[in-house]
C-alpha positions as CSV (number, residue, x, y, z in Angstrom):
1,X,35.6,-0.2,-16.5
2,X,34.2,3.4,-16.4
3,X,35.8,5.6,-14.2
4,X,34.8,7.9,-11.2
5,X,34.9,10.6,-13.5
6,X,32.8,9.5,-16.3
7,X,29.9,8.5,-13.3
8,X,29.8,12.4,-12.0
9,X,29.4,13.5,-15.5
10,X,26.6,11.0,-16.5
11,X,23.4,13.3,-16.8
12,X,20.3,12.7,-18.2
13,X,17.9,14.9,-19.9
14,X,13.9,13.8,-19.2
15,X,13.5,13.2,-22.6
16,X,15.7,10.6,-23.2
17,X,13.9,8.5,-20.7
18,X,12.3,5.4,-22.0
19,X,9.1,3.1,-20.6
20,X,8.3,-0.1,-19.4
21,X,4.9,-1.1,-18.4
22,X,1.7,-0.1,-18.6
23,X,-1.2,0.5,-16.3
24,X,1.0,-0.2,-13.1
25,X,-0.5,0.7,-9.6
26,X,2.0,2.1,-7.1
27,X,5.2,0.0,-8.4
28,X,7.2,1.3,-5.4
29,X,9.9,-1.5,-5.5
30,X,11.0,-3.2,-8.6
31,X,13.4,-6.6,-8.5
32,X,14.3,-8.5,-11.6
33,X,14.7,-12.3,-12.4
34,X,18.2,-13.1,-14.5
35,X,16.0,-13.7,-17.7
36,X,15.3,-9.9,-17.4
37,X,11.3,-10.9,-15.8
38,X,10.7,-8.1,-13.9
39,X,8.4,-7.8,-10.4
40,X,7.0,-4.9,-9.3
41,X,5.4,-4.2,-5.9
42,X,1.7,-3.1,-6.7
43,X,-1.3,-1.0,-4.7
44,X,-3.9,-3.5,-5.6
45,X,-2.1,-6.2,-2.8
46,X,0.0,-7.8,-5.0
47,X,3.5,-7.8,-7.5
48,X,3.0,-7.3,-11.5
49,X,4.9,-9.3,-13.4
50,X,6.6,-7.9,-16.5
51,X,7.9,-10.6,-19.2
52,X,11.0,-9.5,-21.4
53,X,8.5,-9.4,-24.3
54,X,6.7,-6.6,-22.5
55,X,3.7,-8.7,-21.4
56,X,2.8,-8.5,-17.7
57,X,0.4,-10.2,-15.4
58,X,-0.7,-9.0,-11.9
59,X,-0.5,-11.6,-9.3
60,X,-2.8,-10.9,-6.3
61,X,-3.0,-12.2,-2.5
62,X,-1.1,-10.0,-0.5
63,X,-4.0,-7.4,0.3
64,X,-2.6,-3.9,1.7
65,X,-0.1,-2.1,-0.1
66,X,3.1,-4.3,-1.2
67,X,5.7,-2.2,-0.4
68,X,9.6,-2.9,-0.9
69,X,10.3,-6.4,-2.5
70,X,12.8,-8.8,-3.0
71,X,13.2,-12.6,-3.8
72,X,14.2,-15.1,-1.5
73,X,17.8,-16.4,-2.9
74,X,17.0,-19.9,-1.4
75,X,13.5,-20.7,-2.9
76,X,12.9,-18.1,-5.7
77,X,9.7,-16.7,-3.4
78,X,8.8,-13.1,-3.7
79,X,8.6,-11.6,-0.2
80,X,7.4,-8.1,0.4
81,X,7.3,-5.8,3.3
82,X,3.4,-4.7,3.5
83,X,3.4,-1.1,4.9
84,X,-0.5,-1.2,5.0
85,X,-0.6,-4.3,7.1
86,X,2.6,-3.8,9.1
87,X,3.8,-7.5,7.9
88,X,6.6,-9.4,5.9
89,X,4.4,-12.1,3.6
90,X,5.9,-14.5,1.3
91,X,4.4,-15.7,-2.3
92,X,5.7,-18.3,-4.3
93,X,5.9,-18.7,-7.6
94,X,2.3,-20.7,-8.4
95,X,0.8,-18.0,-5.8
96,X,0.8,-19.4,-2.2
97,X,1.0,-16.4,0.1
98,X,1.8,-16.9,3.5
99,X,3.3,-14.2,6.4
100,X,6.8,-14.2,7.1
101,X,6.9,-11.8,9.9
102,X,4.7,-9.4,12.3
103,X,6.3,-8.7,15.4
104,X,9.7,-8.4,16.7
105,X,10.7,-7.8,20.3
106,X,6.8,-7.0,21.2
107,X,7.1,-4.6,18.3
108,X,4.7,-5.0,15.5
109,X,6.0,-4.4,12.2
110,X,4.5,-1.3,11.5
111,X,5.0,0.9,8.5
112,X,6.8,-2.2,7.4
113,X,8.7,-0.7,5.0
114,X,11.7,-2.4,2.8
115,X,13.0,-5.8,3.1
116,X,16.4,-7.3,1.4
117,X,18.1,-10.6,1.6
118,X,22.2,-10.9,1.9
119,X,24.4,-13.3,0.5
120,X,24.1,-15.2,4.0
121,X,20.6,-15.7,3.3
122,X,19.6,-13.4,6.3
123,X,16.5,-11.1,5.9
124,X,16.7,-7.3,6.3
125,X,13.8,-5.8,7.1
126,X,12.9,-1.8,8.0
127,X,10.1,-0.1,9.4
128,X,9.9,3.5,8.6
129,X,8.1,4.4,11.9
130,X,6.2,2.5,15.4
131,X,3.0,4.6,14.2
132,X,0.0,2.4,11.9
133,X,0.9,4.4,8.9
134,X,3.5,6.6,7.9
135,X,2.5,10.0,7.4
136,X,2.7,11.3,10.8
137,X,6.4,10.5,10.9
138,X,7.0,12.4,7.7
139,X,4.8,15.5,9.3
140,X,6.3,15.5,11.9
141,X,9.7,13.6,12.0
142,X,11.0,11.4,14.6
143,X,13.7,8.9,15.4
144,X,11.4,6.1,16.1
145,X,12.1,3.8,12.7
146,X,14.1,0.9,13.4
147,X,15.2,-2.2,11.0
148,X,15.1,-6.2,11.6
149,X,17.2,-8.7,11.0
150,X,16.3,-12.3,10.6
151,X,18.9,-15.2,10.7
152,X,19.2,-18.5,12.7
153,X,19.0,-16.8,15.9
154,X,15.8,-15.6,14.8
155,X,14.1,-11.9,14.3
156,X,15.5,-9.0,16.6
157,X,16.4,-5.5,16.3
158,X,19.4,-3.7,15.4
159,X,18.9,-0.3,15.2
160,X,16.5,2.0,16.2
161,X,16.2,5.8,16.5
162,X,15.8,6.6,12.8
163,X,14.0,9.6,11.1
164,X,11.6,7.3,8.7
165,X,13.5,4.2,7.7
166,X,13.8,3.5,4.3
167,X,15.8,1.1,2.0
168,X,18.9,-0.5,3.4
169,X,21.2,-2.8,1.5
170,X,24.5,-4.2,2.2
171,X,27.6,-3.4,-0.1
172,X,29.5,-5.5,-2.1
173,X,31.5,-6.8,0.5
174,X,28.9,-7.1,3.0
175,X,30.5,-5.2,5.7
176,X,28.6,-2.1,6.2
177,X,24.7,-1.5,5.7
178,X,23.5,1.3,4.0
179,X,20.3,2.7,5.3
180,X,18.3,6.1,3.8
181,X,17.3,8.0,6.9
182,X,14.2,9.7,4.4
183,X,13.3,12.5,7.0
184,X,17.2,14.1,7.4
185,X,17.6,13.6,3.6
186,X,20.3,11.5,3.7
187,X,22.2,7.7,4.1
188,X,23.4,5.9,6.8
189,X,25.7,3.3,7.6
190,X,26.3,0.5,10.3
191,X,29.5,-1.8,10.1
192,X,28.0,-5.7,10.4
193,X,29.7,-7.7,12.7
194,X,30.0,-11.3,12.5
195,X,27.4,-11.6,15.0
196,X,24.5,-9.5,12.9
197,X,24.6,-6.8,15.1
198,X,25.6,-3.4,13.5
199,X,28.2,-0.9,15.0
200,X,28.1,3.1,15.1
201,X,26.5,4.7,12.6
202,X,27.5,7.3,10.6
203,X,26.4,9.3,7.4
204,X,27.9,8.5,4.2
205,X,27.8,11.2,1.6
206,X,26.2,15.0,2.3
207,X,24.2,15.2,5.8
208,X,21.1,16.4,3.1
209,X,20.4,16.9,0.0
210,X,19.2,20.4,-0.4
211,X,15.2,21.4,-0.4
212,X,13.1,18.4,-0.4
213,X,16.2,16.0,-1.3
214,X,14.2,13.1,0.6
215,X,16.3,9.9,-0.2
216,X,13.7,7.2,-0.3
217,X,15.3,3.8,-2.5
218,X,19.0,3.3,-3.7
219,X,20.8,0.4,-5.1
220,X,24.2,0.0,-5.9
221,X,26.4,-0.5,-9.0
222,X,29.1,-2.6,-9.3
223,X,31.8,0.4,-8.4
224,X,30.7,0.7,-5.3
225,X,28.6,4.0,-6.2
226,X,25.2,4.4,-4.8
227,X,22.1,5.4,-6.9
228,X,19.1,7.5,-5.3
229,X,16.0,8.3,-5.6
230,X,14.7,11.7,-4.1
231,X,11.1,10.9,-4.2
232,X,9.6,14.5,-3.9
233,X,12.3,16.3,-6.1
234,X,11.0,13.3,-8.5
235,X,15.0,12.4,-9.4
236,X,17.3,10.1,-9.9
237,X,21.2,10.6,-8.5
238,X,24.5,9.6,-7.8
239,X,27.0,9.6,-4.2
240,X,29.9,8.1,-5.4
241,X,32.5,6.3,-3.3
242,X,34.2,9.5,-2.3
243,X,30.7,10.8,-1.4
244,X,30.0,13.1,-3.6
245,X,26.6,14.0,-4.8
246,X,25.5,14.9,-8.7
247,X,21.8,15.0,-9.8
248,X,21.4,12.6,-13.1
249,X,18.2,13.9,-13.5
250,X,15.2,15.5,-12.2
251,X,11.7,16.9,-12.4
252,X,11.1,19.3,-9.3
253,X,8.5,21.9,-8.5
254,X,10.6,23.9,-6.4
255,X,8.1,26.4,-5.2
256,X,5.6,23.4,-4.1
257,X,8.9,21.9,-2.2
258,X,9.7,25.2,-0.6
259,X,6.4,25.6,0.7
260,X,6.3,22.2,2.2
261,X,9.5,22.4,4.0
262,X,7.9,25.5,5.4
263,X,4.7,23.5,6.3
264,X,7.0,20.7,7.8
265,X,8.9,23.1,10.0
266,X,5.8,24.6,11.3
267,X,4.7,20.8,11.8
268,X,1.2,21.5,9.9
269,X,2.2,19.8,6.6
270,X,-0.7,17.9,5.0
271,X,-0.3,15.0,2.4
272,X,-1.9,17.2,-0.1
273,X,1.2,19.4,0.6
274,X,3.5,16.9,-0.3
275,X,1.3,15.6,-3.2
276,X,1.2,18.8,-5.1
277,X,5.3,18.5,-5.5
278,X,4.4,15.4,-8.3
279,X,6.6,16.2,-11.4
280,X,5.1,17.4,-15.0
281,X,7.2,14.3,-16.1
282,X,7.7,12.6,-13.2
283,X,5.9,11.9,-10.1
284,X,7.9,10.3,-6.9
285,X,10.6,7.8,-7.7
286,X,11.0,5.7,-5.1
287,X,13.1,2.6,-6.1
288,X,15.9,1.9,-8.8
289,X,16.8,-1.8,-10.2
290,X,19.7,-2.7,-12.2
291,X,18.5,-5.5,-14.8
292,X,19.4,-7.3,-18.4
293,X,22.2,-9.4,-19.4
294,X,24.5,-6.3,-18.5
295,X,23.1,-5.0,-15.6
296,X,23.1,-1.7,-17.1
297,X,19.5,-1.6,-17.8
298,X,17.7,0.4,-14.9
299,X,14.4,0.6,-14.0
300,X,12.7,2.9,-11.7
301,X,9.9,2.3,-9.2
302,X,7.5,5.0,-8.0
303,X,4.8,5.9,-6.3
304,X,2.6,7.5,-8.5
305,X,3.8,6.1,-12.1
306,X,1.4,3.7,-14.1
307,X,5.1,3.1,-15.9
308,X,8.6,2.4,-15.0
309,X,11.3,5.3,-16.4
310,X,14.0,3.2,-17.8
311,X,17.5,4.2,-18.7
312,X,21.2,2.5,-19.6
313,X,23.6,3.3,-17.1
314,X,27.5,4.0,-18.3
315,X,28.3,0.8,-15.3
316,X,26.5,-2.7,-14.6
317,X,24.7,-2.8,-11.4
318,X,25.7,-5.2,-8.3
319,X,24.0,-8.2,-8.7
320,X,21.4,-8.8,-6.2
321,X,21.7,-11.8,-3.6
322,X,19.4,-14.0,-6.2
323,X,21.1,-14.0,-9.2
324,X,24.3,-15.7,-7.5
């Protein structure tokens, strides 16, 4: 097993990327089947699939803008969070769509953002803001993102008052739930009691990650170690189980991102603002998956790719909920 050690020295230089895909539309979230099939979430309203042999077909029906995805462990369906239409909707495999979720509480599931299944077979679901779309609460952050859960009890909420929820995934043991808290740059985590609900939270890793260190998806491998995306900085890194933070590699304009912190602390930031900060090589990562016989093949979602930047990592990923 590789060590600590060996993860905080594991860099990667931008040419040593590889690709998958072609002609991809917003592949913000990326899950794989066992057989190495690969989903990813796309802008036209629907996933893309991606064979092993590099062939890929885009499956349509959702409408909106398919957002985080996962499968469903018990029936194989693909089930996205729509942050256009502020709904969880289903689609099997032959192409049924059908909505899973739109309200909780009296709350509609607005900027439905991420969604993710546990070994339990209980739904996770975040929504990074109560406003119709997300861009006010990135221009002008506020605790007002909350997350879902879904079991036999039915849907409620179990947290709230969160700068722009983002991707949230239980560890290996299941007993605390990871959130990235996009707008302070960093993660949070909840112990899960045996009830669902989640106790105090509390940051894991650095309270930020420098100038425009926005965490937006993360997965884990199967050390424990947590892998991140910082969507504007257009990278890829590493908080280890002690917490500590290494880039593996990264694409940033840091004048653009200078000048939009400045923007966002004046509170007249524009999306063209945040737009300009797209990489020469990379433009805003979002999402990393774990895949292949190994697990150590990764794949990254973004939002602005037409490919996915593929690497192998030194460690195999955690297997996701499905693949047990």
């Amino acid at each position: 097993m590789t060590t600590g050690s060996a993860i905080r020295d594991f860099t990667l230089d931008l040419d040593e990327l590889e690709w998958t895909g072609h002609d991809l539309q917003r592949p913000e979230s990326v899950v794989a089947d066992r057989d190495g099939t690969l989903w990813a979430s796309d802008g036209r309203g629907g996933v893309t699939r991606i064979d092993p042999g590099g062939g890929q077909e885009l499956h349509g029906g959702w409408g909106g803008e398919p957002n985080g995805l996962a499968i469903d462990p018990a029936s194989g369906d693909l089930v996205t969070a729509n942050i256009a239409l502020g709904k969880v909707q289903r689609m099997t495999r032959s192409g049924e769509v059908s909505t899973v979720l739109e309200s909780v509480d009296g709350q509609r599931l607005t900027s439905a953002n991420f969604v993710f299944y546990d070994r339990a077979g209980r739904l996770w679901i975040t929504c990074l803001t109560r406003e119709d779309t997300w861009w006010p609460a990135v221009a002008r952050p506020r605790p007002d993102g909350f997350i879902v859960l879904v079991d036999e009890r039915g849907p409620r909420i179990v947290a709230d008052g969160i700068y722009a929820t983002n991707e949230a995934r239980l560890d290996a043991d299941e007993r605390f739930l990871y959130v990235a808290e996009t707008m302070k740059a960093r993660i949070l985590r909840f112990p899960v009691l045996p009830d669902g609900s989640l106790g105090e939270r509390e940051v894991f890793g650095p309270d930020g990650l420098g100038l425009g260190g926005y965490v937006d998806g993360f997965t884990f491998d199967a050390e424990g170690n947590l892998w991140v995306t910082t969507v504007v900085r257009n990278g890829v890194g590493v908080i280890d189980t002690a917490g500590d933070w290494h880039v593996v590699f990264e694409d940033p304009r840091e004048d653009v991102l200078a000048t939009f912190e400045s923007k966002l602390a004046e509170g007249d930031a524009a999306p063209q603002d945040m737009a300009a900060a797209v990489g020469p090589t990379l433009q805003f990562p979002t999402s990393v998956c774990f895949a292949g016989e190994d697990l150590r093949t990764v794949y990254v979602g973004s939002l602005a790719m037409p490919r996915l930047p593929t690497f192998r990592s030194p460690v195999p990923g955690l297997p996701m909920s499905h693949w047990r």
